[in-house]
matplotlib code that plots the C-alpha trace (Angstrom):
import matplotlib.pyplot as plt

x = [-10.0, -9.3, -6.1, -2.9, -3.3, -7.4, -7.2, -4.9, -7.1, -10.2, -8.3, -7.7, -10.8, -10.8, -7.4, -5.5, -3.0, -2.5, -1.6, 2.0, 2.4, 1.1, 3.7, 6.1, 4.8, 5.4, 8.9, 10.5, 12.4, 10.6, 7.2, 6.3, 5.8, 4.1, 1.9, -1.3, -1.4, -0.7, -3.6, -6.1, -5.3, -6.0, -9.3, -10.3, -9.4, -9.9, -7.4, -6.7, -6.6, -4.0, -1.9, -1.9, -0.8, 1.0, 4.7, 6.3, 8.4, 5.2, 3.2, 5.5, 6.0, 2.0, 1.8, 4.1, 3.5, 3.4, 1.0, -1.1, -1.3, -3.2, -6.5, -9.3, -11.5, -9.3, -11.1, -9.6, -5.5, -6.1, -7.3, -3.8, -1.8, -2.5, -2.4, 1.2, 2.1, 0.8, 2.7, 6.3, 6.7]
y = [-25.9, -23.8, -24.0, -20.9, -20.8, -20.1, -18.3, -16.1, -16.1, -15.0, -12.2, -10.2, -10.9, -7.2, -6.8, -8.3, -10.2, -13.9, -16.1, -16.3, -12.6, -12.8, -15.7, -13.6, -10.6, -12.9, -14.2, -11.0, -9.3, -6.3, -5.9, -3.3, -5.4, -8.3, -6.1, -5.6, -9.5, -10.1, -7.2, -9.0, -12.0, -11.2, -9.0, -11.7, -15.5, -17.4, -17.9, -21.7, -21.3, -18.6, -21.0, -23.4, -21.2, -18.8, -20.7, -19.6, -16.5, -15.9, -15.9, -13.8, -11.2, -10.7, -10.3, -7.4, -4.1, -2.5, -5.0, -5.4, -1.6, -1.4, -3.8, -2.2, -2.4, -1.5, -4.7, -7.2, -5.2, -6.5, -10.0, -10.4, -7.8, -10.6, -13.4, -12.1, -11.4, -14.6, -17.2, -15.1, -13.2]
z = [6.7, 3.8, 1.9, 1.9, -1.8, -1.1, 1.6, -0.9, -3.4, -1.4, 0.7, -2.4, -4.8, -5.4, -6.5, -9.6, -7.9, -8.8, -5.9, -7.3, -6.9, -3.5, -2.8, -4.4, -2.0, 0.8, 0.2, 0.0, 2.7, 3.1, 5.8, 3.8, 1.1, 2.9, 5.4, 2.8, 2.5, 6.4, 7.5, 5.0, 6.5, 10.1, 9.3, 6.9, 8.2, 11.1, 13.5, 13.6, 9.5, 9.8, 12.2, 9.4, 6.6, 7.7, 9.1, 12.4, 10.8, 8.7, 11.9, 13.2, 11.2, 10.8, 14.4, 14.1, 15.8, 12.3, 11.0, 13.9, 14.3, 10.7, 12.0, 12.5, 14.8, 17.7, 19.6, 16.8, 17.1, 21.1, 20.2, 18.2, 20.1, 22.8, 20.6, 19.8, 23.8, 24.4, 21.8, 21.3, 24.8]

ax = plt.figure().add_subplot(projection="3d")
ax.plot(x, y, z, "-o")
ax.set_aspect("equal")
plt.show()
């Protein structure tokens, strides 16, 4: 299983962000801030990796309305629209 600081580093191979920025990113307050990140995560890595880097809050927060509102295709915003129903109510 992949590591958070790979997975972070092959999400955004086609940006200029260093894995510090993205943990950065991450740690702040804002959604908005963390949303890019949390989208490329769910279009990009497999579910049982993101359940071991992302931490409960983390988890949470990616399986936000707002977040889970940018996937696309509509199929993969059900698959964590559920996933989200399904672990936090």
């Amino acid at each position: 299983m992949e590591t958070r600081e790979e997975v972070l580093r092959k999400i955004n191979w086609d940006y200029t962000y260093t894995v510090e920025d993205q943990e950065k990113l991450l740690a702040s307050p804002s959604l908005s801030d963390k949303k890019h990140i949390y989208v490329k995560i769910l279009q990009s890595v497999r579910w049982y990796t993101i359940k071991s880097i992302l931490n409960e809050d983390e988890l949470r927060e990616a399986l936000s309305p707002e977040v889970i509102g940018a996937l696309f295709p509509p199929a993969l915003r059900e698959k964590y629209h559920y996933a989200r129903k399904v672990l936090f109510g």
